[in-house]
N, C-alpha and C positions, 0 to 999 in steps of 0.2 A: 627029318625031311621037311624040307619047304615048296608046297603047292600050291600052285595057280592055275584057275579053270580044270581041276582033277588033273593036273599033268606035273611031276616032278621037276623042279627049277632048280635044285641046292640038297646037296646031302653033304653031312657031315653033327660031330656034337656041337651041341646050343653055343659053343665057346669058340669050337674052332671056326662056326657059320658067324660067329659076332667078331672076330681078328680078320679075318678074311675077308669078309663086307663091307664092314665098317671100321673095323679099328677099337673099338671098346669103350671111347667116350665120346658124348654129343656135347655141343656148345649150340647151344638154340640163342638167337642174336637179329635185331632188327638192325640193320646200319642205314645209314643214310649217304653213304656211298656205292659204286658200285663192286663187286664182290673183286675184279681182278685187283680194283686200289684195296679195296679191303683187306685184302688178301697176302696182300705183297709185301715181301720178305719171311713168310711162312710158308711157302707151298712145300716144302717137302715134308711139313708136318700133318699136311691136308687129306687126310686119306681120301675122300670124297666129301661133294657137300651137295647139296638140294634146296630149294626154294620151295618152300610149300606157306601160303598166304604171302604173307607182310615177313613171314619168317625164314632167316639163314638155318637150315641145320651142316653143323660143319661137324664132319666126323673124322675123329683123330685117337691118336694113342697116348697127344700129349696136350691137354686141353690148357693146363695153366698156360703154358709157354705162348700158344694161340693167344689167349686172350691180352698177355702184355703186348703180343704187335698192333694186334686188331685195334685195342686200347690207345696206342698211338697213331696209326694209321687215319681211325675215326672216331673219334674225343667223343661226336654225337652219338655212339655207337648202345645199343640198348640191351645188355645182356642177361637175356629170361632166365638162362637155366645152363647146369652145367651135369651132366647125368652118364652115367652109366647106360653104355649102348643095349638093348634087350633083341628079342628075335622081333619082335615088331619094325624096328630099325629095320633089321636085314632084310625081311619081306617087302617093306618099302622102296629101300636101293634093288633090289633085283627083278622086283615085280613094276614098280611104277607109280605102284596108288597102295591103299591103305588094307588092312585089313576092313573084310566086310562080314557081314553075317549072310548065307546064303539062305 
């Protein structure tokens, strides 16, 4: 179960809540373009994506494949990290903001 403000957002197991949300891998990417050039020629790979800071999180199923367009698309393109999506991810996409401590 996934909660926000004590009130249930998401039921399902850790796995099928991280396919369902997110897709199962993140690509964390600064570009210096904007996201639809960025993006273009992959969008059916894009499960979702989010801007949080300076940071693209782009969530997919298929991250390699991402990165060789993105890679052409924006040569400037600054790839932090390539990870395994967690419930953190989903909470994020569903809720808005971050996990907090209350």
């Amino acid at each position: 179960v996934v909660m926000d403000h004590g009130r249930i957002v998401r039921q399902g197991t850790p796995a099928q809540l991280i396919a369902d949300e997110v897709g199962g891998e993140v690509l964390e990417v600064v570009a210096t373009i904007p996201v639809g050039r960025l993006l273009s020629g992959c969008e059916e790979l894009v499960h979702q994506y989010r801007q949080r800071d300076h940071t693209l999180l782009i969530y997919t199923r298929d991250a390699d494949a991402i990165v060789k367009v993105i890679s052409r698309n924006d040569p400037g393109c600054a790839l932090r990290a390539i990870r395994r999506a967690t419930l953190e991810d989903v909470f994020l996409q569903v809720t808005g903001h971050e996990l907090r401590e209350q």
